[in-house]
DOZAMAR-576023 format. One record per residue (C-alpha): x, y, z. Coordinates in nm, 3 decimals, m for minus. Example, Ala and Ser with C-alpha at 12.3 -4.5 7.8 and 13.67 -1.06 7.14 Angstrom:
BEGIN
[atom [1.230, m0.450, 0.780]]
[atom [1.367, m0.106, 0.714]]
END
This chain:
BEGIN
[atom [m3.433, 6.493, m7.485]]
[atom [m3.528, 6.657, m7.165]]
[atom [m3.786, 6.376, m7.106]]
[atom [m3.496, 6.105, m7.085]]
[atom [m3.265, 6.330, m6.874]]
[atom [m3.578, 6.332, m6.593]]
[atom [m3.593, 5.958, m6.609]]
[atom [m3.228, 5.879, m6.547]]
[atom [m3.248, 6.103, m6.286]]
[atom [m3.582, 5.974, m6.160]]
[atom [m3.399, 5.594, m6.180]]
[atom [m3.096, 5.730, m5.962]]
[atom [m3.302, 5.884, m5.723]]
[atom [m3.499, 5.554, m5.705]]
[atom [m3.184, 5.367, m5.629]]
[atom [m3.043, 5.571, m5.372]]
[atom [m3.372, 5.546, m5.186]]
[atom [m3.416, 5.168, m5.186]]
[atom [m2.998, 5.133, m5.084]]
[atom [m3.118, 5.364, m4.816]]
[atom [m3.376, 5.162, m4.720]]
[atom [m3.205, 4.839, m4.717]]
[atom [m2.917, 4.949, m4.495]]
[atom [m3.159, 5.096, m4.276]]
[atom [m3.347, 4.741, m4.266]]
[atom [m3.037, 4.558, m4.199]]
[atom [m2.898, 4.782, m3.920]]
[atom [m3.190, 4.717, m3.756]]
[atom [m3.121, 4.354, m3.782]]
[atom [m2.814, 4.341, m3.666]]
[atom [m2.917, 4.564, m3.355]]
[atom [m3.162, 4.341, m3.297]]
[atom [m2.912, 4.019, m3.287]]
[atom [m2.691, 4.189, m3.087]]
[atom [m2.940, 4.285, m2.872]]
[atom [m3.035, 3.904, m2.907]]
[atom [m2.677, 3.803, m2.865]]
[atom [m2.598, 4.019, m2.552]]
[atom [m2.959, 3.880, m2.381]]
[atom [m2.855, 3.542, m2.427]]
[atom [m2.487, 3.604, m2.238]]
[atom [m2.644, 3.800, m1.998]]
[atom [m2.874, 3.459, m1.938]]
[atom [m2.561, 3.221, m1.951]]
[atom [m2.390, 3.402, m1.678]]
[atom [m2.686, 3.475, m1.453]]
[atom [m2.707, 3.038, m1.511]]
[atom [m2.379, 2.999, m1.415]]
[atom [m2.461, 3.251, m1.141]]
[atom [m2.711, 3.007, m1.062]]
[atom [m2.487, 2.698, m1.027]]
[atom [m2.541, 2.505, m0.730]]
[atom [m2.254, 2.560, m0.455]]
[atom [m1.956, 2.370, m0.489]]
[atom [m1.922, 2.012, m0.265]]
[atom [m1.836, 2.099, 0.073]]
[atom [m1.505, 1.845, 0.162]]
[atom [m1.466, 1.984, 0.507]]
[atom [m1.582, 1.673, 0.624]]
[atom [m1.392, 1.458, 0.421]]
[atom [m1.090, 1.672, 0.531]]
[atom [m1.194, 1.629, 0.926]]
[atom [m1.225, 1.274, 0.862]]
[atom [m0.857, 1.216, 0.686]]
[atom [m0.733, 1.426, 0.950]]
[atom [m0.874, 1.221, 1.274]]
[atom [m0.785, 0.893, 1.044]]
[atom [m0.393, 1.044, 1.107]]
[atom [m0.446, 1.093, 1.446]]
[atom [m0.583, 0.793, 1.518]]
[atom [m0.308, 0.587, 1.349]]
[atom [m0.076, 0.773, 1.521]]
[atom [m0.207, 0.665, 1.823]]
[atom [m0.191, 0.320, 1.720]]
[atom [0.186, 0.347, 1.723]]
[atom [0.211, 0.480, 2.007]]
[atom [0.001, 0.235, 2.219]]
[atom [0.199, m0.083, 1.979]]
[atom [0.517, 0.110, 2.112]]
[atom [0.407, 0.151, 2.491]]
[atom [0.316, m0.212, 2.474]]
[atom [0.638, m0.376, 2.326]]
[atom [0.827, m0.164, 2.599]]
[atom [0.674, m0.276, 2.884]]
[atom [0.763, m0.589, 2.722]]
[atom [1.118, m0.552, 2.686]]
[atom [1.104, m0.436, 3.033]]
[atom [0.904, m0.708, 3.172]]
[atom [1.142, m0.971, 2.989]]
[atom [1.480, m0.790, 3.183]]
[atom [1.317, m0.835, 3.501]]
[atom [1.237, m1.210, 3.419]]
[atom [1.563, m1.281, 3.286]]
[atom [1.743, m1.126, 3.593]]
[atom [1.580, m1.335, 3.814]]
[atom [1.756, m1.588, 4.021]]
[atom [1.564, m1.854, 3.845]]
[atom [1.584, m1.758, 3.513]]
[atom [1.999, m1.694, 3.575]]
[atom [2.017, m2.045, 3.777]]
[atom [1.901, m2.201, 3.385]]
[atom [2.136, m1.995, 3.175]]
[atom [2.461, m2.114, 3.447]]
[atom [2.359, m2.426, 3.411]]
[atom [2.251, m2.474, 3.050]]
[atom [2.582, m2.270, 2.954]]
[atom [2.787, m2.557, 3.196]]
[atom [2.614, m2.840, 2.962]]
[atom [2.732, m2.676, 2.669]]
[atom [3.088, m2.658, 2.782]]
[atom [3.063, m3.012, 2.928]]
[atom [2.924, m3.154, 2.593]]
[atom [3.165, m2.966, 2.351]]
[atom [3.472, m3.109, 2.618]]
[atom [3.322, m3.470, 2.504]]
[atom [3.258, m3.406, 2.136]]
[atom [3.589, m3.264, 2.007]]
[atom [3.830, m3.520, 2.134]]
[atom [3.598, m3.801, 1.966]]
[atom [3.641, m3.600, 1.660]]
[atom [3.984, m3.526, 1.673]]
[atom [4.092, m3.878, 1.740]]
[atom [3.825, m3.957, 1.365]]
[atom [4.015, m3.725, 1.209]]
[atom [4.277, m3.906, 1.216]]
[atom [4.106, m4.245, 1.061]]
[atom [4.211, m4.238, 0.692]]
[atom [3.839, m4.349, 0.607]]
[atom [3.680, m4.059, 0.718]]
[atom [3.966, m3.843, 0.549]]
[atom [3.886, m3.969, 0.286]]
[atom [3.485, m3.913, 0.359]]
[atom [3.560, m3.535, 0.407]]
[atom [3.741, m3.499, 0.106]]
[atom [3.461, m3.695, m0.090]]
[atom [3.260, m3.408, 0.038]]
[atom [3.404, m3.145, m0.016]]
[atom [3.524, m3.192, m0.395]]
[atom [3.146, m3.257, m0.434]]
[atom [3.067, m2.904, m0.280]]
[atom [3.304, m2.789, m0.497]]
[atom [3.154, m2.942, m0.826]]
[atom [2.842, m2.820, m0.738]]
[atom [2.940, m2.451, m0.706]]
[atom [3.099, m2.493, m1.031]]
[atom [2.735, m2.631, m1.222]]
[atom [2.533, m2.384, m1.036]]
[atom [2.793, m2.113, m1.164]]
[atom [2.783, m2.251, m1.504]]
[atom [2.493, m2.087, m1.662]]
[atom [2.473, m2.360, m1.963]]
[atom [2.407, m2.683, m1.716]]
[atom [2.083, m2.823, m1.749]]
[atom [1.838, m2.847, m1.421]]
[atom [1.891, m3.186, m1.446]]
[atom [2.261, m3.166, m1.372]]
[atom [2.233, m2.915, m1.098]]
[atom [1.994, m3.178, m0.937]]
[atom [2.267, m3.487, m0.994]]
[atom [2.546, m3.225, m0.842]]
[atom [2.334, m3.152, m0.516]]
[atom [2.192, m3.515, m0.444]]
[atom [2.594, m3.582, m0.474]]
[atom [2.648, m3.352, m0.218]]
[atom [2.380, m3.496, m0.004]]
[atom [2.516, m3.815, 0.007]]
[atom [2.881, m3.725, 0.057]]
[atom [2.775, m3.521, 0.382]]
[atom [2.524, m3.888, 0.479]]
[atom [2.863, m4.055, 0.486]]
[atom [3.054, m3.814, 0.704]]
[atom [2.755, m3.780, 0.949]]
[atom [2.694, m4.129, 0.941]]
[atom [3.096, m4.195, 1.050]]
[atom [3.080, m3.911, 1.353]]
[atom [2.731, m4.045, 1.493]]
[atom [2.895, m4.398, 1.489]]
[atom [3.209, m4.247, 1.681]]
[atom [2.965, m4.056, 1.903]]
[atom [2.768, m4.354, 2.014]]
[atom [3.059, m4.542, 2.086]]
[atom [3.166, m4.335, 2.373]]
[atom [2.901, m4.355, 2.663]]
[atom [3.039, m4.004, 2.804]]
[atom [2.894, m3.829, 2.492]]
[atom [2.560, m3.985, 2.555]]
[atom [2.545, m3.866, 2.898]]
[atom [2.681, m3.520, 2.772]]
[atom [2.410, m3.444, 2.529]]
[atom [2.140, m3.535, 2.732]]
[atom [2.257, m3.336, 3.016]]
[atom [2.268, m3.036, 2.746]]
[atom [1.919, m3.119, 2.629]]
[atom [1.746, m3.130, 2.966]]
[atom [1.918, m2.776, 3.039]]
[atom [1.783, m2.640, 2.714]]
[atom [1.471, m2.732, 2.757]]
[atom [1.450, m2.630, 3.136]]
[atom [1.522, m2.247, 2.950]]
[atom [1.258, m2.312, 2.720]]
[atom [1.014, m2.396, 2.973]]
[atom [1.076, m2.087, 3.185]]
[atom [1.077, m1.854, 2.835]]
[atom [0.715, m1.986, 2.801]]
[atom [0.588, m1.938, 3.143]]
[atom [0.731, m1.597, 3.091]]
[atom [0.501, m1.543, 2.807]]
[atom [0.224, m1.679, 2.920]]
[atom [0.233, m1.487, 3.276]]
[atom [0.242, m1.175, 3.063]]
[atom [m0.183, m1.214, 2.978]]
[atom [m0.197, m1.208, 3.357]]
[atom [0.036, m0.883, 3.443]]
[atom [m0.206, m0.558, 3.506]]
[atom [0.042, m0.339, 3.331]]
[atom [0.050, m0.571, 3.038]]
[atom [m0.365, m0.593, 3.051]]
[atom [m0.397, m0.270, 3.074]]
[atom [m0.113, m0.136, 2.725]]
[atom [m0.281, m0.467, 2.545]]
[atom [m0.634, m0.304, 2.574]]
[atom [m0.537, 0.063, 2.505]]
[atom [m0.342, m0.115, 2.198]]
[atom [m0.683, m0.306, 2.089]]
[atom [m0.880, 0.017, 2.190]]
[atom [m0.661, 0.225, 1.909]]
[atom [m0.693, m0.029, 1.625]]
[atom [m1.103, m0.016, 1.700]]
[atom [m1.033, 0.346, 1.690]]
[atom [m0.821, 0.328, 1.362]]
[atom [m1.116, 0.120, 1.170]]
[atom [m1.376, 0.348, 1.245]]
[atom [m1.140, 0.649, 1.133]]
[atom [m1.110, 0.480, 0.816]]
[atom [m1.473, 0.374, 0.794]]
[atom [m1.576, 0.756, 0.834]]
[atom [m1.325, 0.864, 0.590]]
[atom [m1.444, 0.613, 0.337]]
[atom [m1.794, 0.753, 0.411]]
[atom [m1.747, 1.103, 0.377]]
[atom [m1.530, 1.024, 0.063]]
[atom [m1.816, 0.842, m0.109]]
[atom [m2.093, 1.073, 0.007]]
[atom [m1.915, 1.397, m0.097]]
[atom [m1.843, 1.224, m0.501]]
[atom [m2.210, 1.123, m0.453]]
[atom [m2.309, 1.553, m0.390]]
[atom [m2.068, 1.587, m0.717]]
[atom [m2.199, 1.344, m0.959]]
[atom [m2.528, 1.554, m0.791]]
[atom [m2.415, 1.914, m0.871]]
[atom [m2.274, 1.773, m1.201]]
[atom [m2.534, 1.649, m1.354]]
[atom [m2.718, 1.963, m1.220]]
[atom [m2.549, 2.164, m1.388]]
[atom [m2.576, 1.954, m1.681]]
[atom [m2.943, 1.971, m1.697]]
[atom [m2.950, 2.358, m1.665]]
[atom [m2.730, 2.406, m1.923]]
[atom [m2.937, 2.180, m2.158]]
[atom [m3.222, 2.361, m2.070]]
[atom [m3.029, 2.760, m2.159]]
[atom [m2.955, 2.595, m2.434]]
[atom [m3.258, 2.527, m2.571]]
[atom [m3.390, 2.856, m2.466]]
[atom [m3.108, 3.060, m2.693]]
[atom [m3.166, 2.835, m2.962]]
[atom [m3.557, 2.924, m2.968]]
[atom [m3.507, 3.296, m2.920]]
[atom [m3.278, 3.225, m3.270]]
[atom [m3.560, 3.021, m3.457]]
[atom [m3.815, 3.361, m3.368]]
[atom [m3.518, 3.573, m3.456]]
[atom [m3.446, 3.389, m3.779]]
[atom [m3.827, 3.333, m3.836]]
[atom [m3.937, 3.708, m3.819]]
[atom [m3.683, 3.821, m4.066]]
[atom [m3.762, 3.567, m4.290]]
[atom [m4.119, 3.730, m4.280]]
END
């Protein structure tokens, strides 16, 4: 009887010590993981700590900001040029020759309109080119009603126009008859036409004097001096765009590799970790 009282005792005292033992064993462990643990944060940050510096974009930002100031000046040399223009054309056209034209081509106008409009008031009159002008005008009219009419066909918009066309062939053809039958109409519009084209001709002498005007020479080349300046602005900030995502794709891939690399390191510290208590 006392013999099996010392054994149960014996047993609990036996189990105690090995519960003892274990928890001892497995505190260890887990001081030894979180030492593990906390070594292996402690190496991330001092990686990330080890990151290379971030892109510089100062010199993209230099670049964008000369690319402004260059187009700016661009617009103000285009401006400075087209007013000396404008300035340049005043002078011209308050010249006595230039003013001489204008009298005279304004006094052909006049003379040829005082030909044309009695020749077409006394055709208005002629029942056959009433008749003409009405013709014409009820085919404008049937025309605006197709196009309006969003169910006609192309080919009816096409009919309704060449209708048109030949309705207004008849009238013209009636007032150039009329117009060539009176010699004073002739004499009119050539008159006009020679004093139009004398304006014309001084307009383009204008122009073309302009290439030899110092003032002119001298806002043309400050204008084609800015737009050289504007490419190469936008040539450098195209460069220092590209060559600072060129240092990124860099630092990335950097960054990348070291992280690969911490990585791996952690997850052999583990396999020893896991390995030695296994043993």
């Amino acid at each position: 009887m006392i013999g099996n009282r010392a054994l149960r005792l014996l047993a609990a005292i036996y189990c105690v010590f090995v519960f003892a033992v274990g928890a001892w064993a497995e505190g260890g462990n887990n001081k030894k993981n979180n030492n593990q643990n906390n070594q292996n944060n402690k190496n991330n940050q001092n990686n990330k700590n080890n990151y290379p510096a971030p892109v510089d974009h100062s010199g993209s930002a230099k670049a964008r900001v000369d690319c402004q100031a260059a187009e700016k000046d661009l617009q103000k040399a285009n401006g400075s040029l087209a007013a000396l223009v404008v300035t340049l054309r005043k002078e011209f056209e308050l010249s006595a020759e230039f003013k001489a034209a204008m009298e005279a081509l304004k006094g052909a106008q006049n003379e040829f309109e005082a030909v044309r409009k009695p020749i077409l008031a006394a055709l208005a009159s002629k029942p056959e080119y009433q008749n003409a002008k009405l013709e014409k005008q009820q085919a404008e009219d049937a025309r605006d009603a197709v196009l309006a009419d969003p169910s006609t066909t192309p080919e009816q918009r096409t009919a309704a126009a060449t209708t048109v066309l030949n309705a207004g062939n008849v009238v013209s053809r009636m007032e150039n008859d009329a117009f060539a039958a009176d010699p004073n109409y002739a004499q009119a519009k050539g008159k006009l036409a020679a004093a139009s084209q004398k304006v014309s001709e001084l307009i383009k002498e204008f122009e073309l004097s302009l290439k030899n005007n110092a003032q002119w020479q001298s806002a043309k080349a400050a204008l084609d001096s800015a737009k050289q300046k504007v490419q190469a602005a936008k040539k450098a900030l195209d460069d220092a765009v590209a060559n600072e995502m060129r240092l990124e794709q860099q630092r990335q891939q950097q960054i990348a590799n070291w992280n690969n690399q911490q990585n791996n390191r952690n997850n052999r510290n583990g396999n020893q970790r896991n390995g030695g208590r296994g043993g």
